[in-house]
C-alpha positions as CSV (number, residue, x, y, z in Angstrom):
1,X,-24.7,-9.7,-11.6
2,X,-21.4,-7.8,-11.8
3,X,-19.1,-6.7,-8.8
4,X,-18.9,-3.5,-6.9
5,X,-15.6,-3.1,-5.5
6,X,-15.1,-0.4,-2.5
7,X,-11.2,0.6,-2.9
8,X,-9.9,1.9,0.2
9,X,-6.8,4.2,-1.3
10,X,-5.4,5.2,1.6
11,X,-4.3,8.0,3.3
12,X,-2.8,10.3,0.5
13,X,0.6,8.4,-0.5
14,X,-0.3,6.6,-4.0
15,X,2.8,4.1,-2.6
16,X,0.9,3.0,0.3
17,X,-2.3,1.8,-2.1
18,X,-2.3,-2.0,-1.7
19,X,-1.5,-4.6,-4.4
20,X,-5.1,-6.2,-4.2
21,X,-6.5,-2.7,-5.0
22,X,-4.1,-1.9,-8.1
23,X,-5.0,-5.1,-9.5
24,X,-9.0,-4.2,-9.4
25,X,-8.1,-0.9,-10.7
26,X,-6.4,-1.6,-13.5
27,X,-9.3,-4.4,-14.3
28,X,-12.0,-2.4,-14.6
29,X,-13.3,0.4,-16.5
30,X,-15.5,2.0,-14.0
31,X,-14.6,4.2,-11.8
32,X,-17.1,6.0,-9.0
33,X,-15.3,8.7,-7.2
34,X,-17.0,11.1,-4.4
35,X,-16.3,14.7,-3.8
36,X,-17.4,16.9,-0.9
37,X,-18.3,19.7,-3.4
38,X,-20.0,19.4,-6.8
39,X,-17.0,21.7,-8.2
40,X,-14.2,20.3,-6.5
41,X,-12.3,17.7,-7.4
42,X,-11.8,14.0,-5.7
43,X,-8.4,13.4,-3.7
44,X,-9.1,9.4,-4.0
45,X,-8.4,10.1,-8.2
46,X,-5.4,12.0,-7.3
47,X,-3.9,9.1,-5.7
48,X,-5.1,6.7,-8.3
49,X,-4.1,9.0,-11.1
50,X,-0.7,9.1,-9.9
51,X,0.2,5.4,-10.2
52,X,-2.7,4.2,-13.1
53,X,-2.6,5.2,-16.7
54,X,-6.7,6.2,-16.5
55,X,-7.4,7.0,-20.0
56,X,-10.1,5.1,-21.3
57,X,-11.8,4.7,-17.9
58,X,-15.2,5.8,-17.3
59,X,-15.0,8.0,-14.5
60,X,-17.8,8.9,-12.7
61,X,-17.8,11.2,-10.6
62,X,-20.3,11.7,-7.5
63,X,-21.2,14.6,-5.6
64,X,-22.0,13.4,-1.6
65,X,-23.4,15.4,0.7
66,X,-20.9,16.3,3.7
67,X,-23.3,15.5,6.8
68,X,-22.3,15.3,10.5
69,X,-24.7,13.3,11.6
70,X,-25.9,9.4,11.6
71,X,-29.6,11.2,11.0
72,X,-29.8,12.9,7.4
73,X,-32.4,15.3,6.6
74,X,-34.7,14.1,3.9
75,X,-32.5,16.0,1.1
76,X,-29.2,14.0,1.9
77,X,-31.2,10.8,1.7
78,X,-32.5,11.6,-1.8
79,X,-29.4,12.5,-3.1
80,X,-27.9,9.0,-1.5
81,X,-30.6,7.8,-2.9
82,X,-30.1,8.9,-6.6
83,X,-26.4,8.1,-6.4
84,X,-27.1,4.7,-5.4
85,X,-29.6,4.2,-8.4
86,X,-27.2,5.5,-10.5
87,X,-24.6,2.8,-9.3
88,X,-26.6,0.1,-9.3
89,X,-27.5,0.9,-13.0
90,X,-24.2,0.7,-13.6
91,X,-23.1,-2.8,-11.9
92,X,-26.1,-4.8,-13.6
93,X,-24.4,-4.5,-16.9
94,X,-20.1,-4.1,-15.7
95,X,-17.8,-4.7,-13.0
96,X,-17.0,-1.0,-10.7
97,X,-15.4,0.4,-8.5
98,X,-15.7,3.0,-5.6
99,X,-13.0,4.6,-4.5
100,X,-12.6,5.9,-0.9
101,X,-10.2,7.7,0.7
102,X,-8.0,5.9,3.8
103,X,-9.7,2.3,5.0
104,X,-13.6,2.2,3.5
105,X,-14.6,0.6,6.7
106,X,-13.8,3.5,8.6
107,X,-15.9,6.5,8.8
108,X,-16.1,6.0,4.8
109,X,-18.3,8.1,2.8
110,X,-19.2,4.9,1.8
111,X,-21.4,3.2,4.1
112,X,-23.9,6.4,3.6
113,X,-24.9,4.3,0.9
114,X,-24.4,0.4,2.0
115,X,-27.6,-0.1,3.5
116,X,-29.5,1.6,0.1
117,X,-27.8,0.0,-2.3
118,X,-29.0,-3.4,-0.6
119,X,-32.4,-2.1,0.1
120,X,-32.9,-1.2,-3.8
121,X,-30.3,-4.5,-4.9
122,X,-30.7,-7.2,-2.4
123,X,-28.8,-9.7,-4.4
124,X,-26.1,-7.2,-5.1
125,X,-22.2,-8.4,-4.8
126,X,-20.2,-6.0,-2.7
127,X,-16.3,-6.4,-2.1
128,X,-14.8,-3.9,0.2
129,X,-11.1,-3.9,0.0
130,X,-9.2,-2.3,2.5
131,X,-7.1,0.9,2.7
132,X,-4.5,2.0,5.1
133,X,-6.6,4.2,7.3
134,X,-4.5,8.0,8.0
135,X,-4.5,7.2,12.2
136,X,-2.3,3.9,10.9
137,X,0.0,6.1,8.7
138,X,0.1,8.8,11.0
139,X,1.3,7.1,13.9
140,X,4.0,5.2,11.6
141,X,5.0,8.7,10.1
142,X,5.2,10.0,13.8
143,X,7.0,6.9,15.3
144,X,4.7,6.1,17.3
145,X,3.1,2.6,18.9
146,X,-0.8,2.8,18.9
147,X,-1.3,-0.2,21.2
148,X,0.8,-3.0,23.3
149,X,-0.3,-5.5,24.9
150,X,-3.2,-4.7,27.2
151,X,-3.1,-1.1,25.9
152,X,-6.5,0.6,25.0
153,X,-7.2,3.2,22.3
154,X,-9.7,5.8,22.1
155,X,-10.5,7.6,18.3
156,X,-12.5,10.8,18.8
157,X,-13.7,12.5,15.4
158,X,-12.5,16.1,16.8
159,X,-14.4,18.1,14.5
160,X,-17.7,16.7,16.1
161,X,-17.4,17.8,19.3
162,X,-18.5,21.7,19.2
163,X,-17.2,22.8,23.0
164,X,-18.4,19.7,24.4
165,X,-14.5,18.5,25.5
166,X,-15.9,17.6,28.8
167,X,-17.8,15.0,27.8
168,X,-14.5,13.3,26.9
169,X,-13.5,12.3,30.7
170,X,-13.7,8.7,30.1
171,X,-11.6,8.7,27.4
172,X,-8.5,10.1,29.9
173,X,-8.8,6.1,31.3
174,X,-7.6,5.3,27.4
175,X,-3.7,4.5,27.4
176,X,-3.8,6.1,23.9
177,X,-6.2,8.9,22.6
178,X,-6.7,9.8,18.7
179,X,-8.1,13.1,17.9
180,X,-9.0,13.2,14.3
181,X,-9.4,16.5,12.0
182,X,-8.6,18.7,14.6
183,X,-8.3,22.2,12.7
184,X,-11.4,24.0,14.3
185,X,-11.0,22.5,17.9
186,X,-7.4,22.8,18.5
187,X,-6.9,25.3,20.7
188,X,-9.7,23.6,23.2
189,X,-8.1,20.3,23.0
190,X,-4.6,22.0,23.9
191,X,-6.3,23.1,26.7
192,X,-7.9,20.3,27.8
193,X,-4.6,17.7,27.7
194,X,-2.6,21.0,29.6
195,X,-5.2,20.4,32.1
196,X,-4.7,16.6,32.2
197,X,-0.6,17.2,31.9
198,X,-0.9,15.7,28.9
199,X,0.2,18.0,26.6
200,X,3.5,17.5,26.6
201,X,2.6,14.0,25.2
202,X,0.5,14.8,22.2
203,X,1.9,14.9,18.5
204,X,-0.1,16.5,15.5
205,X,0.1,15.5,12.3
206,X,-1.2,16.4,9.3
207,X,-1.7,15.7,5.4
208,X,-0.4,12.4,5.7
209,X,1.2,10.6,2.4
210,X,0.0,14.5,0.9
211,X,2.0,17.2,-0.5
212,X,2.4,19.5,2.7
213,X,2.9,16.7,5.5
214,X,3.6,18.0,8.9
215,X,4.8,16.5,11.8
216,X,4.5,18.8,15.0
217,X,6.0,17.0,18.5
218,X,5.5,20.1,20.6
219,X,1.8,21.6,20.0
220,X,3.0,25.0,20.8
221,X,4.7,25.2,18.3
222,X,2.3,24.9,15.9
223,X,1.0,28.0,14.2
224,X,-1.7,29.1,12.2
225,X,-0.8,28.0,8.9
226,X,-0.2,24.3,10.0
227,X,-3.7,23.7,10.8
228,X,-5.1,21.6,8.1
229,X,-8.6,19.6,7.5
230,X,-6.8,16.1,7.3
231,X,-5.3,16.3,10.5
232,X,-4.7,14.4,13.9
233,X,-3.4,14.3,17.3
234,X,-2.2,11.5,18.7
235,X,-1.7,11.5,22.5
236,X,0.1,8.7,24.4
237,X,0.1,8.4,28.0
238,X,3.1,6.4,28.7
């Protein structure tokens, strides 16, 4: 049995793709790539297209359905389903790869499909090499320490959280909070760490390692067009 390899590519910057993972890609000659839309394109091949000569790869690209939830309706299984087939069939005979954007073992596209491809392969080899993760570049491109010491940290996936801010109270006890793609919810977070007299402590950045980078130290400053999908505030208390 061949190897799967799950690439993490990092956050956007082909620069910040580890040594390990351009090895593996130069290896092999399979390449699975996911994009949100079946006519888009995949921001993980960007990277890798930027620093590895890809002709002569197979590239196979795979359409995943966007879900916000840890309960998919019965169409997004049998898609995951049908892609993980597909993979499979593909590793019995070669080595592949997947690629993911940032770190795969954080909220990867990825581990949609870990649990089926071990249901359908049980015997199947799996190496998951990791990415630097956008919070990690982010906080580096802002200057900024995550954690010290006894510090805690608190990563909130923004774009889940409707109106529901409330709900984030215990989070307030966190010495440092990480709001993650925070384009639709901005305005209610603002709110919510004015309230806290936090505000003046938040930083948003967005497109990390992309073309278009921002780094924003006073949120009222920001203005419409700086909103972006891949974006994130991080807020530190001391």
């Amino acid at each position: 049995m061949s190897y799967l390899y799950i690439i993490g590519v990092g956050p956007g910057d082909p620069e910040l793709l580890t040594l390990k993972a351009l090895r593996i890609l130069r290896e092999l000659s399979v390449l699975f790539v996911p994009k949100g839309k079946e006519d888009g394109k995949s921001l993980a091949l960007d990277i890798v297209r930027r620093v590895i000569d890809l002709s002569g790869k197979d590239i196979r690209e795979l359409h995943f359905p966007m879900v916000k939830t840890t309960q998919p309706n019965a169409e997004q299984i049998w898609r995951w389903e049908n892609i993980a087939k597909e993979i499979i069939r593909v590793v019995e005979r070669c080595d592949a790869a997947f690629l993911t954007l940032g770190d795969p073992s954080f909220y990867s596209t990825f581990f949609y499909l870990y649990d089926r491809l071990f249901t359908l392969k049980p015997d199947l080899k799996i190496e998951i090499v990791p990415g630097v993760s956008s919070i990690n570049a982010a906080a580096a491109r802002a200057g900024l320490s995550l954690g010290l010491a006894s510090e805690r940290i608190a990563i909130i996936p923004a774009n889940y959280l409707g109106s529901d801010f409330r709900s984030l109270s215990s989070c307030f006890n966190f010495d440092t909070m990480v709001f993650m793609k925070v384009d639709r919810n901005l305005e209610e977070i603002k709110r919510f760490l004015s309230e806290k007299g936090l505000l003046e402590k938040a930083v948003y950045i967005s497109r990390v390692g992309m073309d278009g980078e921002k780094v924003i130290y006073d949120l009222n400053n920001l203005r419409p067009d700086d909103l972006d999908y891949f974006s994130i505030v991080i807020v530190k208390r001391k």
